[in-house]
C-alpha positions in Angstrom: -129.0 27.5 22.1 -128.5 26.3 25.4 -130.3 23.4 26.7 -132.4 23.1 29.7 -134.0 19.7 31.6 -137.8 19.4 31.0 -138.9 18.9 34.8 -137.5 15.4 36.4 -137.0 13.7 32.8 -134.2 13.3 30.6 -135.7 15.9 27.7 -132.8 18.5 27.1 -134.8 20.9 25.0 -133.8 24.3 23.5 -135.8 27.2 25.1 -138.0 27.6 22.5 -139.6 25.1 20.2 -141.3 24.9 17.1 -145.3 24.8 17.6 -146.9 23.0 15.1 -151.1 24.1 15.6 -151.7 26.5 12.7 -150.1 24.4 10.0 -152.8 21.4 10.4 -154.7 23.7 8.1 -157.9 25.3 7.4 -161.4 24.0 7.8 -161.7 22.9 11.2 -163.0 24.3 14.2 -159.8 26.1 15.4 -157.7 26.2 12.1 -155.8 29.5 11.4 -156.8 29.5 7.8 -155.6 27.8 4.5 -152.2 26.6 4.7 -149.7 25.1 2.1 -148.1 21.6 3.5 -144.6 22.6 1.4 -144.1 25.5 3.4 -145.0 24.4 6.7 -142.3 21.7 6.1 -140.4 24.6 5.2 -141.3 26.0 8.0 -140.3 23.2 10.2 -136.3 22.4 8.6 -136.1 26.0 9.0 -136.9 26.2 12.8 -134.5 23.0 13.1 -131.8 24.8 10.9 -131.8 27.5 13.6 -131.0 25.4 16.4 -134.6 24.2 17.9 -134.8 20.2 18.8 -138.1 20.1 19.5 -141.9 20.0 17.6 -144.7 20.1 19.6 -148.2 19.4 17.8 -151.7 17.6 18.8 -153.2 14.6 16.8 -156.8 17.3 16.9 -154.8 20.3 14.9 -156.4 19.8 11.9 -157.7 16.4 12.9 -155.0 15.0 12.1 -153.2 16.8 9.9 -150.7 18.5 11.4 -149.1 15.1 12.7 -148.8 14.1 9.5 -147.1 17.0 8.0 -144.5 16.7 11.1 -144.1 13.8 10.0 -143.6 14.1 6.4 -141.1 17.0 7.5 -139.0 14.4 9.9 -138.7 11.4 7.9 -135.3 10.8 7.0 -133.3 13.6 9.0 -130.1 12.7 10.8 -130.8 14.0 13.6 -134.7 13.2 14.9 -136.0 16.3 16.7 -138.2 15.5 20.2 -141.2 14.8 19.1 -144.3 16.1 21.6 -147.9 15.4 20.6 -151.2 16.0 22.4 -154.4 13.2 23.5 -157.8 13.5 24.6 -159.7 15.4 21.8 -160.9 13.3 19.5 -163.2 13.6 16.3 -165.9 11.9 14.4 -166.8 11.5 10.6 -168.8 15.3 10.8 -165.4 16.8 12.1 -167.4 17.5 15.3 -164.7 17.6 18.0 -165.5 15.3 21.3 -163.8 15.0 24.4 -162.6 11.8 25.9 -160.4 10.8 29.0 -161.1 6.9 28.6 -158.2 4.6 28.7 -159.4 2.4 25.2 -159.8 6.0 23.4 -156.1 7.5 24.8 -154.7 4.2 23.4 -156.5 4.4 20.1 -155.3 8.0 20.1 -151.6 7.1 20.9 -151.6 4.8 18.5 -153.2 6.8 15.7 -150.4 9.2 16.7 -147.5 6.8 16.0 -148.8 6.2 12.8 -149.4 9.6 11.4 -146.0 10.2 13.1 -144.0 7.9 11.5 -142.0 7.3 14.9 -142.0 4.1 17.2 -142.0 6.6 20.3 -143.8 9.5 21.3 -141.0 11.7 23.4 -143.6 13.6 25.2 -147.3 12.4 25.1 -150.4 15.3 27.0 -153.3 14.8 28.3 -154.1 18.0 25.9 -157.4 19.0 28.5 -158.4 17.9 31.4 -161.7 19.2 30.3 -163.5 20.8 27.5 -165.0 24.2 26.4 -166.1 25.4 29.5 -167.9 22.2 30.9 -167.2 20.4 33.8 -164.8 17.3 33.7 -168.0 15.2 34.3 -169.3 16.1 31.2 -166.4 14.0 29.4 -165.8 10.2 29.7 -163.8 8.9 31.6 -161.4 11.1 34.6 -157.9 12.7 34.7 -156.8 9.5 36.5 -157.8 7.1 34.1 -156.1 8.9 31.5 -152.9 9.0 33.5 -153.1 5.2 34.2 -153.2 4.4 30.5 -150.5 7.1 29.7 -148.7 4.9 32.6 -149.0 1.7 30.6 -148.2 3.7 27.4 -145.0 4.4 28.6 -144.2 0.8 30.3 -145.1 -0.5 26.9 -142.1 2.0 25.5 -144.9 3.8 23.2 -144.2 7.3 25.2 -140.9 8.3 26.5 -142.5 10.7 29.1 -146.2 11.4 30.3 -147.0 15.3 30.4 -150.0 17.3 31.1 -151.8 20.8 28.8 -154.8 22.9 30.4 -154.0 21.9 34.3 -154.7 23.7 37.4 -152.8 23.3 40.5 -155.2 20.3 41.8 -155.6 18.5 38.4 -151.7 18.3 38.3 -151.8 17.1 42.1 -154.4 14.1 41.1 -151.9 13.4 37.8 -149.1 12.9 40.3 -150.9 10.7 42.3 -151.0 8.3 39.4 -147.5 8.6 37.9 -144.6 11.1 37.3 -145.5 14.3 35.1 -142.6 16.0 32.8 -144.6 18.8 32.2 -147.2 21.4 32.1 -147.8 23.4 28.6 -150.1 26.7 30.0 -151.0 29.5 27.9 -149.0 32.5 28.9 -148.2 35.9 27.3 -148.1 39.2 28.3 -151.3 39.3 27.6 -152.3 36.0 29.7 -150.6 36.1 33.4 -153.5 33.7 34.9 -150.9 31.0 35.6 -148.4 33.3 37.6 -151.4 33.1 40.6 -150.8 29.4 41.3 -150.0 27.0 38.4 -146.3 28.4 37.5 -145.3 28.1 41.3 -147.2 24.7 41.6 -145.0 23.1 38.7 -142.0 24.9 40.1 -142.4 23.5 43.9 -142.7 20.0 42.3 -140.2 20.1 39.3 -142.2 19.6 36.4 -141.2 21.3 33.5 -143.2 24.1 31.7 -143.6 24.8 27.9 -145.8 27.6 27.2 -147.7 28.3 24.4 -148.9 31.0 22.5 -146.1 33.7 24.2 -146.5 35.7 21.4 -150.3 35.7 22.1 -150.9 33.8 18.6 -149.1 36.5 16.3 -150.5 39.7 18.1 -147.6 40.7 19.6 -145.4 39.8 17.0 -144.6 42.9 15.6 -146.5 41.8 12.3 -149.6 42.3 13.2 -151.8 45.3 12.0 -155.0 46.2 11.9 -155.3 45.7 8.2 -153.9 42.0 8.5 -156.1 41.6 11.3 -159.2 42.4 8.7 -158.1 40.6 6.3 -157.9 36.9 8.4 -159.6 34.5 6.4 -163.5 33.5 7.9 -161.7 30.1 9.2 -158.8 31.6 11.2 -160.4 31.6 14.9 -158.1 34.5 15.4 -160.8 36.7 14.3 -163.0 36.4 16.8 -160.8 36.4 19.3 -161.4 39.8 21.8 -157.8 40.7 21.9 -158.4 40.8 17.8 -161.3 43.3 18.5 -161.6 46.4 19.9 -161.6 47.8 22.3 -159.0 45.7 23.5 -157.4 45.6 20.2 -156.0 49.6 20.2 -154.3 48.5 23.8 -152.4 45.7 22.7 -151.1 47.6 19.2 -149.4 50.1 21.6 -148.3 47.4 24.2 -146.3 46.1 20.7 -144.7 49.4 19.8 -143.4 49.3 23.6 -142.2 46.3 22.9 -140.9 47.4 19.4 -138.5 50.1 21.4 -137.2 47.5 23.8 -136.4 45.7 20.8 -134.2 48.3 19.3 -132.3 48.0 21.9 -131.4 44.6 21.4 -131.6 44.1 18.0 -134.6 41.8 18.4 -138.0 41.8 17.4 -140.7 42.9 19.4 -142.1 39.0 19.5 -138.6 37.5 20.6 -139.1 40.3 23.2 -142.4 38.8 24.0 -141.0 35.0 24.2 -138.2 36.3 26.2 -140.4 38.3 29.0 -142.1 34.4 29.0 -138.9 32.7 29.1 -137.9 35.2 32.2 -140.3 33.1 34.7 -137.9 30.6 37.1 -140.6 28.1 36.1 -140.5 28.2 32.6 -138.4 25.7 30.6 -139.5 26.2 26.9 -141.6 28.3 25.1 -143.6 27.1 22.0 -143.0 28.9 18.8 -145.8 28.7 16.1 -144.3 29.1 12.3 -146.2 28.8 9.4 -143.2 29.7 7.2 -139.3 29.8 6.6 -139.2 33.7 6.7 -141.2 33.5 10.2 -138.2 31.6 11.8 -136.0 34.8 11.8 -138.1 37.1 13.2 -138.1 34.6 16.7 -134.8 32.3 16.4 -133.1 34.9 18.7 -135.7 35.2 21.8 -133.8 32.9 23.7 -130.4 34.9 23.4 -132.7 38.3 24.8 -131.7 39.1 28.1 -134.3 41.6 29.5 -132.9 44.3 31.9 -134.9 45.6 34.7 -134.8 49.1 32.7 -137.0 46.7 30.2 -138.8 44.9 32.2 -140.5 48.3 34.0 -140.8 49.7 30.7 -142.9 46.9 29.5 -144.8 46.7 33.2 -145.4 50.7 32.4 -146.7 49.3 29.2 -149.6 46.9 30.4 -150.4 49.8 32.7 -151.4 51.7 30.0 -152.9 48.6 28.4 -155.0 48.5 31.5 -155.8 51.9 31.8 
């Protein structure tokens, strides 16, 4: 795969990445469901066997968890992939998920991260919300600045490589950059999520900071593996299931926005969900695009998005799509 610079730092990272949320496990408040630890590591050589170089997780995926299957999956490779964890959701002894923006807890957090880890740097460290479900950032201890500032001292002290930023709007990344240099911005954005193409992409565009998007596949649904009969069967503690674009009505709309992309896909002997990453990957602002895999067999069904070259034949056949979606 061909590299690309993350923003202004000296990341070269292939344009898509291995996404590390739904194999932190079940039984938390945004799991995906039981999940085996042998095959996520699986999951993970495989994704590195095809060419990715980098693993982005959060210390909160399954509190805790998933860090500590990365790095039970890194320890002892030749070759260390970038490793890219999260900060800022934090947990108590109930599970119950907090959020906190405090220098003393991003510094507890960092370190926690190291250990579960097993690195001595962090390549890319986020700020993974700058504020949580659907409150204010007042509600949360602590501000976006302060957080910065110990992410700052983080990275003097050679814990963190480079200081990035999940969640942002245009005006949180503005105060971040008052503080110190971001890398990057990870947004959600899929064809079925476009909110950041208003003013967030061409914010982090203007002011070269590098973009990894998640969920470009919009967490499995446009796949090409999803059905509705998968969809019913999700276990209770896959959040998946509640989701609206799981549900009708919206749920028809995005079935036939996949066999759209199935065709395209024919085409070019893809999938329809490298089709998906690569419509994401199309945006001049985006660097990387974060694959999640769960299993080996997963990896071959998106290793290729980032060799997709969409024509504009494609591209108006998938904008003819999401008017239908819409309609």
């Amino acid at each position: 795969m061909t590299l690309r610079t993350l923003g202004q730092s000296d990341l070269k990272i292939t344009p898509i990445g291995i996404g590390a949320w739904a194999i932190g496990g079940g039984e938390w408040e945004f799991a995906w469901g039981p999940q085996e630890d042998e095959q996520s590591i699986s999951a993970i050589h495989a994704g590195l066997a095809s060419g990715m170089n980098w693993i982005d997780t959060a210390a909160v995926y399954g509190l805790g968890h998933s860090e500590t299957v990365v790095g039970r999956a890194i320890k002892g490779l030749r070759t260390r992939p970038y490793i890219f964890t999260k900060c800022s959701l934090v947990w108590d002894k109930s599970r119950k998920i907090s959020h906190n923006l405090q220098a003393a807890s991003i510094r507890r957090e960092a370190e926690s991260s190291l250990k579960r880890l097993g690195v001595d740097t962090i390549d890319l460290y986020q700020i993974h919300w700058p504020a949580w479900s659907g409150r204010p950032e007042s509600a949360s201890p602590g501000s976006i600045e302060e957080a910065v500032g110990a992410l700052a001292e983080l990275k003097a002290q050679g814990k963190i490589r480079h200081i990035g930023v999940s969640n942002f709007n245009a005006q949180q990344m503005q105060r971040a950059l008052s503080v110190a240099p971001i890398a990057s911005l990870q947004p959600p954005y899929s064809l079925l999520a476009t909110e950041v193409e208003a003013s967030i992409l061409p914010f982090a565009l203007a002011h070269q900071i590098g973009v990894i998007v998640y969920s470009p596949m919009a967490s499995g649904l446009l796949s090409g593996g999803m059905t509705r009969e998968r969809i019913a069967a999700l276990p209770e503690d896959d959040w998946r299931k509640h989701s609206p674009n799981f549900q009708e009505p919206l749920l028809s709309r995005n079935l036939r926005l996949v066999e759209t992309l199935r065709g395209i896909g024919q085409r070019h002997k893809a999938t329809p969900g490298e089709v998906a990453i690569a419509w994401a990957l199309r945006n001049p602002a985006v660097t990387g695009a974060i694959i999640g895999v769960r299993s080996a067999q997963q990896v071959s069904g998106i290793a290729g998005a980032a060799d997709v070259q969409l024509s504009p034949a494609d591209i108006l056949d998938i904008e003819q799509g999401l008017t239908r979606r819409a309609a």
